[in-house]
DONUGU-58773 format. One record per atom (N, C-alpha, C): residue number from 0; residue in three letters; atom name; y, z, x. Coordinates in Angstrom, 2 decimals, padded with zeros to 5 digits, always signed. Last residue first. Layout:
DONUGU-58773
n:NUM	res:ala	atom:CA	north:Y	up:Z	east:X
...
***
This chain:
DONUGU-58773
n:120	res:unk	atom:N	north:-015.86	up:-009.60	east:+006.51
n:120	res:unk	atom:CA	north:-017.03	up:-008.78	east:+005.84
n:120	res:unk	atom:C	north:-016.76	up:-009.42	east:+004.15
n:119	res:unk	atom:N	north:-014.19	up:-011.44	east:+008.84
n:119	res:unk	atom:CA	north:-014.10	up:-011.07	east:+007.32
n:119	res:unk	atom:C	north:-015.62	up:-010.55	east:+006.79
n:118	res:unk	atom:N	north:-014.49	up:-010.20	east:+011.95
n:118	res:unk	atom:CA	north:-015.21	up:-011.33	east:+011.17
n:118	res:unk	atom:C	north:-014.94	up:-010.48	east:+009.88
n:117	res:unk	atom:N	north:-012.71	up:-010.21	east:+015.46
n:117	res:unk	atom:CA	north:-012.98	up:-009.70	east:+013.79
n:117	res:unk	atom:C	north:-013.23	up:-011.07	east:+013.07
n:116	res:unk	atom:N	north:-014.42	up:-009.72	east:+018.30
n:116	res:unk	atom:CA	north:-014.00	up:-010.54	east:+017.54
n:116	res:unk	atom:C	north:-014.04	up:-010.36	east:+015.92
n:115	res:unk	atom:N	north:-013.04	up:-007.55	east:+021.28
n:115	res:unk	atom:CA	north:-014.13	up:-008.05	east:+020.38
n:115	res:unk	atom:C	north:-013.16	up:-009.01	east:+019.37
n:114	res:unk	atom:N	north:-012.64	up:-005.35	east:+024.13
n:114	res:unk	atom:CA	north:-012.35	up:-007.12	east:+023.51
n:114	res:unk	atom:C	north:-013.59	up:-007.44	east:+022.97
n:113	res:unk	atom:N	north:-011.43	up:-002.58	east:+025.28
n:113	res:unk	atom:CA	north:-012.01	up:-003.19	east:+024.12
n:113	res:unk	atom:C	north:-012.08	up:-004.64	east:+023.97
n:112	res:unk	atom:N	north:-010.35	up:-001.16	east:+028.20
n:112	res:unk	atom:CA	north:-009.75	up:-002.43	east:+027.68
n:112	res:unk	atom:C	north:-011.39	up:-003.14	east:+026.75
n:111	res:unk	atom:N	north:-010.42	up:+002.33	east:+028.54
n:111	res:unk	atom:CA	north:-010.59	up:+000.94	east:+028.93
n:111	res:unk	atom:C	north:-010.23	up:-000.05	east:+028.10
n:110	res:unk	atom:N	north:-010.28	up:+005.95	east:+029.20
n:110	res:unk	atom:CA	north:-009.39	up:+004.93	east:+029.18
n:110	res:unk	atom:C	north:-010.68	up:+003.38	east:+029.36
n:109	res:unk	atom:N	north:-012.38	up:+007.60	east:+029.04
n:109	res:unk	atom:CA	north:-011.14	up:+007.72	east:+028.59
n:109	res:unk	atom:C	north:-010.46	up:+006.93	east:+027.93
n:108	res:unk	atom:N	north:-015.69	up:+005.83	east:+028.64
n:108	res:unk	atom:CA	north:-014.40	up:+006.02	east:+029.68
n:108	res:unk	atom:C	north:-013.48	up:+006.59	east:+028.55
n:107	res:unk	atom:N	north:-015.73	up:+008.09	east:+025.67
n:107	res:unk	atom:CA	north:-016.10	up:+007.48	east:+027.28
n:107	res:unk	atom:C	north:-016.25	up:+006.34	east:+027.41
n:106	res:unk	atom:N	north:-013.79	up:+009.57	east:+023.18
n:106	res:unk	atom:CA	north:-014.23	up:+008.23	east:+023.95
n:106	res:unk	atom:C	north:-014.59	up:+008.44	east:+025.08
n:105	res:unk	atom:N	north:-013.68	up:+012.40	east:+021.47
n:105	res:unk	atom:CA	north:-013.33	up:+011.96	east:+022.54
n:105	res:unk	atom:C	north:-014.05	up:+010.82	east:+023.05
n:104	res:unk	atom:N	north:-014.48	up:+012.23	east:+017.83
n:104	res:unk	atom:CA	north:-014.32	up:+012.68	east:+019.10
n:104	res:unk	atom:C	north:-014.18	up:+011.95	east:+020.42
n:103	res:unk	atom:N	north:-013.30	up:+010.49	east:+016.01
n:103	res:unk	atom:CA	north:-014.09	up:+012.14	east:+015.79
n:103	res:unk	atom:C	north:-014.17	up:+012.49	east:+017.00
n:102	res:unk	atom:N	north:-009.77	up:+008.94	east:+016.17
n:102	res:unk	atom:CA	north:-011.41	up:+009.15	east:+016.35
n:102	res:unk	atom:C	north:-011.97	up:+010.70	east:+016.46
n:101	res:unk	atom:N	north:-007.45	up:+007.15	east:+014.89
n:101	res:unk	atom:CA	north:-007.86	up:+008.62	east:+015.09
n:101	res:unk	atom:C	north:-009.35	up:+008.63	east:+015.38
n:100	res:unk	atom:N	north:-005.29	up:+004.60	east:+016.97
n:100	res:unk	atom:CA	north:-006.38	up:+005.15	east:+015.98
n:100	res:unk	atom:C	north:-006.97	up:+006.90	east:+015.82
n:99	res:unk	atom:N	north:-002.48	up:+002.64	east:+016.93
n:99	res:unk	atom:CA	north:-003.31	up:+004.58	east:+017.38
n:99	res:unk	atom:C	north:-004.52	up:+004.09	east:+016.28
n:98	res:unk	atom:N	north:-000.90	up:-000.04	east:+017.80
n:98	res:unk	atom:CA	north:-002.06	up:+000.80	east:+017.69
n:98	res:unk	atom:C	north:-002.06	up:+001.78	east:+017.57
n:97	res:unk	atom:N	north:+002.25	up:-001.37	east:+017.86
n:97	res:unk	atom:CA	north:+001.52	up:-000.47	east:+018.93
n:97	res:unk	atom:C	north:+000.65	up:+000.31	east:+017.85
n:96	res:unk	atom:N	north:+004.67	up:-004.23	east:+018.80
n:96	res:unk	atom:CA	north:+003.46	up:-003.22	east:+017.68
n:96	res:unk	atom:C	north:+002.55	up:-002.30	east:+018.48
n:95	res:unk	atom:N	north:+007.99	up:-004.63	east:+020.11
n:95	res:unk	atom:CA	north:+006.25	up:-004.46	east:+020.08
n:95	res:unk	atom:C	north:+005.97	up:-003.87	east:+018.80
n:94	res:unk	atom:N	north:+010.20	up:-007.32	east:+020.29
n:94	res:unk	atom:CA	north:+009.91	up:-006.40	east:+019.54
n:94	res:unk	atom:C	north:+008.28	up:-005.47	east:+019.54
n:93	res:unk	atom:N	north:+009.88	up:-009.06	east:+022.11
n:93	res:unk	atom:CA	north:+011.01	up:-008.26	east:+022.91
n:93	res:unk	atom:C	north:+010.42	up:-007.06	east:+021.72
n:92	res:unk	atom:N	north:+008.25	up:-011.37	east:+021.37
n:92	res:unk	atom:CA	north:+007.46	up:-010.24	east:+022.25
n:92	res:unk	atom:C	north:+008.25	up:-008.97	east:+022.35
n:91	res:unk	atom:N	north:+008.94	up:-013.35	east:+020.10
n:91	res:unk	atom:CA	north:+009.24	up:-014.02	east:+021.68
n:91	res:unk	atom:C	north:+008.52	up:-012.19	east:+022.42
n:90	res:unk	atom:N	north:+007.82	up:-013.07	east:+017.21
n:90	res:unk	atom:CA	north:+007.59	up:-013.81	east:+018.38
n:90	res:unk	atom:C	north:+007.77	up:-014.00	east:+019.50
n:89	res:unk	atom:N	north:+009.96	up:-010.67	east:+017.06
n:89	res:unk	atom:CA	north:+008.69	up:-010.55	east:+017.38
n:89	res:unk	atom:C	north:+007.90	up:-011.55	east:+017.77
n:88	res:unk	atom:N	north:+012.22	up:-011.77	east:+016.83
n:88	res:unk	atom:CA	north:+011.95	up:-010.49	east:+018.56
n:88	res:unk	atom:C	north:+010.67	up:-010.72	east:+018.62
n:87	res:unk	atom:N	north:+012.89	up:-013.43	east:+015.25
n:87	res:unk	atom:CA	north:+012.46	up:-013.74	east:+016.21
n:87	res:unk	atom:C	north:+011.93	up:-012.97	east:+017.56
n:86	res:unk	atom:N	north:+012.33	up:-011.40	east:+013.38
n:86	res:unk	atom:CA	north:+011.57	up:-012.35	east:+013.45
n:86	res:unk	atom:C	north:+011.40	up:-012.76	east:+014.83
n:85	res:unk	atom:N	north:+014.73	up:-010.37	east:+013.71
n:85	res:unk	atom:CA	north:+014.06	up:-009.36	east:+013.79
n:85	res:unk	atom:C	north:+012.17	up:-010.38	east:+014.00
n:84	res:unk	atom:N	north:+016.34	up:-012.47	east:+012.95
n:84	res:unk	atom:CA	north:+016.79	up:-012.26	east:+014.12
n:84	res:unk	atom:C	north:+015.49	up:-011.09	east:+014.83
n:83	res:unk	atom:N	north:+016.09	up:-013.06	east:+009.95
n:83	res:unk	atom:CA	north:+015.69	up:-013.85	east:+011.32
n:83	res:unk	atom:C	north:+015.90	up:-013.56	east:+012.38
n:82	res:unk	atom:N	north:+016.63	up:-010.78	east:+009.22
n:82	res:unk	atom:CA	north:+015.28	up:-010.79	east:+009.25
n:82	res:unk	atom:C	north:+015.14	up:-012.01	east:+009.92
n:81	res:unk	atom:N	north:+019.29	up:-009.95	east:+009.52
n:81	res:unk	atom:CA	north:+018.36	up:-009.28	east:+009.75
n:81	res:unk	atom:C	north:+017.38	up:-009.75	east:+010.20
n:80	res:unk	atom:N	north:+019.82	up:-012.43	east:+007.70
n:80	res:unk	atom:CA	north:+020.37	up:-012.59	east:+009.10
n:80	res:unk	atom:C	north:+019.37	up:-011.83	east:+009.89
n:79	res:unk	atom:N	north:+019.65	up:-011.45	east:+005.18
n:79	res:unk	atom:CA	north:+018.74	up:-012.54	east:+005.82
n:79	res:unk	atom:C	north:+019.30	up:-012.98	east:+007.68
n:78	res:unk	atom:N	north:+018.86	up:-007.64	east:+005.64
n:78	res:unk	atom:CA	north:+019.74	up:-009.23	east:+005.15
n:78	res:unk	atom:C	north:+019.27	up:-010.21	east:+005.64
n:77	res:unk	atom:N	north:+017.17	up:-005.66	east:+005.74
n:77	res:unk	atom:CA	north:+018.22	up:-005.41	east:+004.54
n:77	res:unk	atom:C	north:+019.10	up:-006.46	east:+004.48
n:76	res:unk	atom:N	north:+013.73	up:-005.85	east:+006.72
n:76	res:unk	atom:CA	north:+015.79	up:-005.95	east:+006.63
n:76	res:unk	atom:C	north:+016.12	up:-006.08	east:+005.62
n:75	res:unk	atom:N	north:+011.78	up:-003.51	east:+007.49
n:75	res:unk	atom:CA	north:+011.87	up:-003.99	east:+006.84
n:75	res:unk	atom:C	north:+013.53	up:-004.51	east:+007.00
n:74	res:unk	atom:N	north:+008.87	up:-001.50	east:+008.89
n:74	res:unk	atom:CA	north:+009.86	up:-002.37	east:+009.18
n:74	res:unk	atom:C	north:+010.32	up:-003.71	east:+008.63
n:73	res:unk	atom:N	north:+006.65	up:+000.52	east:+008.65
n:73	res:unk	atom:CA	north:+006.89	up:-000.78	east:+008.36
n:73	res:unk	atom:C	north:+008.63	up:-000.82	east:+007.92
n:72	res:unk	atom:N	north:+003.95	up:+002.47	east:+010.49
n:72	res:unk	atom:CA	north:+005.70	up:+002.30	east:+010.19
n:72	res:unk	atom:C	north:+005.87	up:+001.18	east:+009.75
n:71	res:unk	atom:N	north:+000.87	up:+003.79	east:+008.68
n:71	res:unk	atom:CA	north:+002.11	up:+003.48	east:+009.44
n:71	res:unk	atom:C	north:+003.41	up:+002.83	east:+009.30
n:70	res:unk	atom:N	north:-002.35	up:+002.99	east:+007.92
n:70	res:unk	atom:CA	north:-000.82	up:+004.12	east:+007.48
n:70	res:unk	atom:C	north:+000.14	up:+003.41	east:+008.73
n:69	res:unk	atom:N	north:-004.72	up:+001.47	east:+005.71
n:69	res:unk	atom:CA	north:-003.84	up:+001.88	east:+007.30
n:69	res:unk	atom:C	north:-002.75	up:+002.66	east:+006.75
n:68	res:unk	atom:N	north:-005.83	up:-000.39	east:+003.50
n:68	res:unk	atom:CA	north:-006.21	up:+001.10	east:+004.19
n:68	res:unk	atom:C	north:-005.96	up:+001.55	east:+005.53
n:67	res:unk	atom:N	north:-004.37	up:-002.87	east:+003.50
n:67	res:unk	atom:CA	north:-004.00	up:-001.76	east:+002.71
n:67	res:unk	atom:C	north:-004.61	up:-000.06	east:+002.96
n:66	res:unk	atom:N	north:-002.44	up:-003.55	east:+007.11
n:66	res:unk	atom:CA	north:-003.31	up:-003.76	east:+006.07
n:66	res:unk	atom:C	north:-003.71	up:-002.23	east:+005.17
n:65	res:unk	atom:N	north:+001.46	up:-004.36	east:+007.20
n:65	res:unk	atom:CA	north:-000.18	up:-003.46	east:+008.13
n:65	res:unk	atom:C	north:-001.04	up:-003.83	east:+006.43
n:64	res:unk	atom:N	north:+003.27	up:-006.58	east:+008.43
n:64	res:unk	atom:CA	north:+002.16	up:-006.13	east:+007.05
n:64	res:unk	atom:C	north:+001.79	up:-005.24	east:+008.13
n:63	res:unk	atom:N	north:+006.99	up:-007.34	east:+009.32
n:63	res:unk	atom:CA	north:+005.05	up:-007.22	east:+009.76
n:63	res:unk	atom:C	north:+004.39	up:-006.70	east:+008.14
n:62	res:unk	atom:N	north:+009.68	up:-007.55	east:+007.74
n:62	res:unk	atom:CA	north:+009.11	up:-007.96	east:+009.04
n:62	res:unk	atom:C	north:+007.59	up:-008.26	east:+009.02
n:61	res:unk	atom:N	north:+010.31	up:-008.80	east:+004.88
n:61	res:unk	atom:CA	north:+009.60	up:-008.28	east:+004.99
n:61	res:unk	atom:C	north:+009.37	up:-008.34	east:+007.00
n:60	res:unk	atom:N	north:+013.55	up:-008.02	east:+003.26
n:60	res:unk	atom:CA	north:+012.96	up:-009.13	east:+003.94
n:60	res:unk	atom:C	north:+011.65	up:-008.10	east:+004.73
n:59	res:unk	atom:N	north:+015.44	up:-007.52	east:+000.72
n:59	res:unk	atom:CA	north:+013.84	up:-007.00	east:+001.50
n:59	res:unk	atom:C	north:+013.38	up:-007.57	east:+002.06
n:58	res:unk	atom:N	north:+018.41	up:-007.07	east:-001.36
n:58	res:unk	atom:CA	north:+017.37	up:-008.33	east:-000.36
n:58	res:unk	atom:C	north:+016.37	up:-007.23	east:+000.86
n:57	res:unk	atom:N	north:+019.83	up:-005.96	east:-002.91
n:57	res:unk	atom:CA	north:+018.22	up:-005.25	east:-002.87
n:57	res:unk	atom:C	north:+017.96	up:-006.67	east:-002.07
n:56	res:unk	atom:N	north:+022.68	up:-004.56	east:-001.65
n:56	res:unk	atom:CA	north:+021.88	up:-005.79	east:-002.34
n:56	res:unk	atom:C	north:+021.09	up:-005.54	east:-002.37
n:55	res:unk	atom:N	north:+023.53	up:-000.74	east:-003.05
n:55	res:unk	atom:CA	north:+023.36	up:-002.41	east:-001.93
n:55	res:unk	atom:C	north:+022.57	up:-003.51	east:-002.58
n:54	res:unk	atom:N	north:+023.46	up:+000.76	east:-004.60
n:54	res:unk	atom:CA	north:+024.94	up:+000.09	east:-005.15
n:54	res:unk	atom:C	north:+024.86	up:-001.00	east:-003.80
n:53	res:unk	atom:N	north:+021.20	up:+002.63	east:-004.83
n:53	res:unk	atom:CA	north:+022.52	up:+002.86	east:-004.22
n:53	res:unk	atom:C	north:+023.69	up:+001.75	east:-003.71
n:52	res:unk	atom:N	north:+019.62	up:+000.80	east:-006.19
n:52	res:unk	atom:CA	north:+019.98	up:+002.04	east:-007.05
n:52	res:unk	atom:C	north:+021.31	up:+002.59	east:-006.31
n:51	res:unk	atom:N	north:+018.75	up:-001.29	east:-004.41
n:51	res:unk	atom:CA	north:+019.99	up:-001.74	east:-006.20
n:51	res:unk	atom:C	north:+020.36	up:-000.19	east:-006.42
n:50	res:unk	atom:N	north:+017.37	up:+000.72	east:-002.72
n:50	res:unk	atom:CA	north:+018.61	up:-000.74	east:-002.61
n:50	res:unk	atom:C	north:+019.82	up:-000.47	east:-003.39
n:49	res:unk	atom:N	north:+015.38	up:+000.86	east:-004.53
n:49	res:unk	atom:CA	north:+015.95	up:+001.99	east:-003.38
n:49	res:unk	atom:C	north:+017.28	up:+001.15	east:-003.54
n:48	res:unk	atom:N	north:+014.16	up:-001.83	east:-005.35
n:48	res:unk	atom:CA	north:+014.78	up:-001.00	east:-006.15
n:48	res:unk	atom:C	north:+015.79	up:+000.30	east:-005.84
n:47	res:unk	atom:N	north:+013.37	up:-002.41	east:-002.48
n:47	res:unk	atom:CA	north:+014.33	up:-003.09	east:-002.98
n:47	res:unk	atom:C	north:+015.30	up:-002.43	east:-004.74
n:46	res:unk	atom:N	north:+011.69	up:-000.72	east:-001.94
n:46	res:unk	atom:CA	north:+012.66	up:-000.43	east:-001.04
n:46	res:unk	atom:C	north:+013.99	up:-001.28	east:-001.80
n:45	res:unk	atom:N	north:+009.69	up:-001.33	east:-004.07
n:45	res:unk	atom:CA	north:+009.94	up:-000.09	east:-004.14
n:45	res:unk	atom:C	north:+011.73	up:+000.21	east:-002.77
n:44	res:unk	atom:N	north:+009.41	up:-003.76	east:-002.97
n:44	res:unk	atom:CA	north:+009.31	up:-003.54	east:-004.56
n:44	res:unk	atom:C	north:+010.18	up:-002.08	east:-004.43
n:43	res:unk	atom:N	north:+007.90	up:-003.04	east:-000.66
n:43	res:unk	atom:CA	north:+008.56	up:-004.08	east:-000.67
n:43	res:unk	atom:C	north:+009.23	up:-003.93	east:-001.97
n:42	res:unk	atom:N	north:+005.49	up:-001.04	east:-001.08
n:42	res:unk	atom:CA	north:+006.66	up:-000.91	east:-000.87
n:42	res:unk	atom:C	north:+007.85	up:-001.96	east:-000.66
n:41	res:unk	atom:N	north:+004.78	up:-002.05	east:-004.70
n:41	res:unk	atom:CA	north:+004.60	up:-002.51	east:-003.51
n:41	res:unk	atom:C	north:+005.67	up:-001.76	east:-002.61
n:40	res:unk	atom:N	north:+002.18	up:-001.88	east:-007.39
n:40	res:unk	atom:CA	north:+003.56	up:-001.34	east:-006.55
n:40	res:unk	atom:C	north:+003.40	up:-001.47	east:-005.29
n:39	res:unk	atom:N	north:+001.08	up:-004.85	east:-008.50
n:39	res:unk	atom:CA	north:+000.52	up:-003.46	east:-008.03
n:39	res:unk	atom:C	north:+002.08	up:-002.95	east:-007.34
n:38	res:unk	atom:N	north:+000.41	up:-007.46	east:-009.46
n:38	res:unk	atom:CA	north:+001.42	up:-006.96	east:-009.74
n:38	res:unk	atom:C	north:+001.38	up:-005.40	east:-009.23
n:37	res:unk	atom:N	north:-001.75	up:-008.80	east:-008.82
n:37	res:unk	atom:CA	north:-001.85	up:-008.44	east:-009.91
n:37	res:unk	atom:C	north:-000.53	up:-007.56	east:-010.08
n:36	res:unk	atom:N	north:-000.99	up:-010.13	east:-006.74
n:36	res:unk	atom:CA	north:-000.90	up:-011.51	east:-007.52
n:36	res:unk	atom:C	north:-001.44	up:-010.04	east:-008.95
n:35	res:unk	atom:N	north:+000.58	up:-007.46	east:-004.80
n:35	res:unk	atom:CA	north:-000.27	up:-008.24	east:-005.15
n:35	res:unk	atom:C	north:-000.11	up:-009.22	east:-006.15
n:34	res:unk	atom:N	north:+003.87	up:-006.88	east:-002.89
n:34	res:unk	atom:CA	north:+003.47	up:-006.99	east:-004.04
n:34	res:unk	atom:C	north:+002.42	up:-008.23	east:-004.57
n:33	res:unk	atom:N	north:+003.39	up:-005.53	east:+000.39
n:33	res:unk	atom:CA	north:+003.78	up:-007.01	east:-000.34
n:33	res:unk	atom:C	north:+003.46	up:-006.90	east:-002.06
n:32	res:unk	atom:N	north:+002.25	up:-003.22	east:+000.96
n:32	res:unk	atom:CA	north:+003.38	up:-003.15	east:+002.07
n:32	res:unk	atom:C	north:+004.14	up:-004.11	east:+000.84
n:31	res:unk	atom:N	north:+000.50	up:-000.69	east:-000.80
n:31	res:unk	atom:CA	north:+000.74	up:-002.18	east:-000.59
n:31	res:unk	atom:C	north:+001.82	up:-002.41	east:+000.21
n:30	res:unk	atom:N	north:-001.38	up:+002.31	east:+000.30
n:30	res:unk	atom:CA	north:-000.16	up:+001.39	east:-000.47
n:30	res:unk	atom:C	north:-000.08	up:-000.20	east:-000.09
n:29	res:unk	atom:N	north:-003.53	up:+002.62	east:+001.48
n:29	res:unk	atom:CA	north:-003.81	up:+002.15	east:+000.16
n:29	res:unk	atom:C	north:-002.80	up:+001.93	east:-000.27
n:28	res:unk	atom:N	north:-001.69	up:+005.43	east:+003.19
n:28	res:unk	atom:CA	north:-002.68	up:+004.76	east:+003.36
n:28	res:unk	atom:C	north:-002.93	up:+004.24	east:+002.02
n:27	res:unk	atom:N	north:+001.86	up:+004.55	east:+003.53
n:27	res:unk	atom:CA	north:+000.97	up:+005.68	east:+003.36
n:27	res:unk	atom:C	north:-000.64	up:+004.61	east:+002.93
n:26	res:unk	atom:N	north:+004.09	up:+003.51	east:+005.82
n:26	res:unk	atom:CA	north:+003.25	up:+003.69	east:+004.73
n:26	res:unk	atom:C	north:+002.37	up:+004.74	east:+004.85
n:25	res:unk	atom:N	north:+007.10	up:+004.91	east:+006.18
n:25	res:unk	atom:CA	north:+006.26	up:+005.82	east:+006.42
n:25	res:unk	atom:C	north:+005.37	up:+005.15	east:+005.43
n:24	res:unk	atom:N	north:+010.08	up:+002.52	east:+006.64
n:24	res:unk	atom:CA	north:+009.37	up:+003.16	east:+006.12
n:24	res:unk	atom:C	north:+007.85	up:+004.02	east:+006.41
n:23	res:unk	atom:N	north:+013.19	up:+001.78	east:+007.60
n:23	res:unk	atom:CA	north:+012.17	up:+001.50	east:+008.33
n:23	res:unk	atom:C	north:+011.23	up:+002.50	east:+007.15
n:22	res:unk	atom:N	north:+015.44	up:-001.22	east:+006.95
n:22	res:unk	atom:CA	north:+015.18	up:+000.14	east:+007.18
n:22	res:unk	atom:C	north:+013.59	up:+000.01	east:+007.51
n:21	res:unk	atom:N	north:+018.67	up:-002.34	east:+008.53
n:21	res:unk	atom:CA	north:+017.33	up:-002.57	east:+008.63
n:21	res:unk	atom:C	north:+016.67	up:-001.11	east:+007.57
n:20	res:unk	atom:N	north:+021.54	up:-002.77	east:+008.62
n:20	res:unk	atom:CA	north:+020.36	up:-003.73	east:+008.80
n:20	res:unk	atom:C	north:+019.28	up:-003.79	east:+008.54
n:19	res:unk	atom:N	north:+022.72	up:-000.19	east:+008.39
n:19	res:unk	atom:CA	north:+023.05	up:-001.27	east:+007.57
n:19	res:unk	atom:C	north:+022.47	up:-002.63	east:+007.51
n:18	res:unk	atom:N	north:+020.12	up:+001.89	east:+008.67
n:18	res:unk	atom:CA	north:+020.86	up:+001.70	east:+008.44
n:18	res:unk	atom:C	north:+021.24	up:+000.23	east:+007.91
n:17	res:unk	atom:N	north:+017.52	up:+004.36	east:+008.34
n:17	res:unk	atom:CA	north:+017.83	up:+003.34	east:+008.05
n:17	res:unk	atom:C	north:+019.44	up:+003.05	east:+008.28
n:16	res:unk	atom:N	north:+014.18	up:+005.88	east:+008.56
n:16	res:unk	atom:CA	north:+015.48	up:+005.18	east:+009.54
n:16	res:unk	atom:C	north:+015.79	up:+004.49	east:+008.59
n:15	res:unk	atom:N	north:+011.96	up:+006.87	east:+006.84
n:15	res:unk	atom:CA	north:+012.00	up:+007.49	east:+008.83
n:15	res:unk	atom:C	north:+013.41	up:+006.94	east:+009.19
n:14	res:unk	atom:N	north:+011.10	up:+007.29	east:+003.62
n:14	res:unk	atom:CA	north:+012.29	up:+006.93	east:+004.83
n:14	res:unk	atom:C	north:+012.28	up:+007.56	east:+006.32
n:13	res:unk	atom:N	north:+009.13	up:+008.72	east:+002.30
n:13	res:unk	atom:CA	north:+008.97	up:+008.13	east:+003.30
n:13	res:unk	atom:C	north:+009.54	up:+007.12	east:+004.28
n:12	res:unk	atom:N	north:+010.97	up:+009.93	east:+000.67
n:12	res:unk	atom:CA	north:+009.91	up:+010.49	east:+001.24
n:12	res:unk	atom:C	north:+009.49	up:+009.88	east:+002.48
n:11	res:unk	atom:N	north:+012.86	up:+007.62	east:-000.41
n:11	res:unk	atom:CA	north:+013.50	up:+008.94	east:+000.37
n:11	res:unk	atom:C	north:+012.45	up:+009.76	east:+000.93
n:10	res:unk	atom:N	north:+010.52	up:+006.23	east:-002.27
n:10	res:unk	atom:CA	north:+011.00	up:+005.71	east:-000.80
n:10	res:unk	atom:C	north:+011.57	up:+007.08	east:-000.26
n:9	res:unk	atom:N	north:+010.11	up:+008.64	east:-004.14
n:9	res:unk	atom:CA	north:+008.56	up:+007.98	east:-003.10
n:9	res:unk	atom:C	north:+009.34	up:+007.21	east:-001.89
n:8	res:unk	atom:N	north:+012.37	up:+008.53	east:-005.42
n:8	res:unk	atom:CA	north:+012.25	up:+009.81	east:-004.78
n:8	res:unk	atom:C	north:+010.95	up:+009.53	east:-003.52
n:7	res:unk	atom:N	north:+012.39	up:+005.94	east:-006.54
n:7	res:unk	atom:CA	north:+013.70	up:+006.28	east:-005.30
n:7	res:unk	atom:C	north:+012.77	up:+008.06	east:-004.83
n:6	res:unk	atom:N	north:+010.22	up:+006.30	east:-008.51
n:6	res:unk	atom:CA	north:+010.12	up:+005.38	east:-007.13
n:6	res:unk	atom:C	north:+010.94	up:+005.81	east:-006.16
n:5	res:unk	atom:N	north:+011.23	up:+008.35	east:-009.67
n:5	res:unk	atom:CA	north:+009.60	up:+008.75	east:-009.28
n:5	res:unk	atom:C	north:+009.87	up:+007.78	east:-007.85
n:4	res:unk	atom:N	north:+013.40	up:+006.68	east:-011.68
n:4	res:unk	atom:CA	north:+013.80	up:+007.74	east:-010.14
n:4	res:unk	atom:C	north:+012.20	up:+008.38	east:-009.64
n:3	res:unk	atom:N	north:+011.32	up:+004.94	east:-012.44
n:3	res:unk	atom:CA	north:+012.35	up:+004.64	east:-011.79
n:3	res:unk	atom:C	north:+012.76	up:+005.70	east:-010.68
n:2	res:unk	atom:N	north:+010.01	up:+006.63	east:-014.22
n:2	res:unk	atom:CA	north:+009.46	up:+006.01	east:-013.10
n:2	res:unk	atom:C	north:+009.90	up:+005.83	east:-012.21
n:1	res:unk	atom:N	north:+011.88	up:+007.60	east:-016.14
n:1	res:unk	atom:CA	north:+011.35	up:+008.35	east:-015.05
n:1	res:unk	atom:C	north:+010.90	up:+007.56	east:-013.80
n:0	res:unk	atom:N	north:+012.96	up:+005.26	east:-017.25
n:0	res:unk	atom:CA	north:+013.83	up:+005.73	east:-016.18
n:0	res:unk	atom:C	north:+013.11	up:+006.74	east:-015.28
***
């Protein structure tokens, strides 16, 4: 049972929003958004136990991933209606994703438009 409330206390930490549709979470860098094929804690896992503990369905529909050494907001529904409808924003665009990075120091130009090609290392 410790664990258990360890987990509800790790989501309420990093709860930014939620209501009866959706909620929204604070990853933290090296967490898992999806639960791995080795079974690793996932916030997906962790929102859905959140869920069951306060007497809602634990359905977790997953919107976006960020990858495991990133931080940021992940956006999650709380029904299957939710999550097709949240789906579809993001294909048709109405929903955005938006970048930051932190850098050591200031970029020249300020401002410009990057275009490169990622290759699996």
């Amino acid at each position: 049972m410790q664990e258990n409330h360890s987990q509800l206390s790790t989501v309420k930490s990093q709860l930014i929003y939620e209501d009866s549709e959706i909620i929204v979470l604070n990853k933290k860098p090296l967490q898992l958004v999806q639960t791995d094929k080795a079974g690793s804690s996932s916030l997906d896992s962790l929102v859905k136990d959140y869920l069951k503990e306060k007497g809602e369905k634990s359905f977790c529909g997953i919107v976006h991933r960020l990858d495991r050494p990133v931080s940021g907001l992940v956006l999650f529904a709380k029904n299957a209606e939710a999550l097709v409808e949240l789906n579809r924003q993001m294909q048709s665009r109405i929903l955005e994703k938006c970048y930051w990075a932190v850098v050591q120091k200031c970029p020249s130009p300020q401002e410009a438009l990057l275009t490169d090609f990622l290759v699996k290392n």
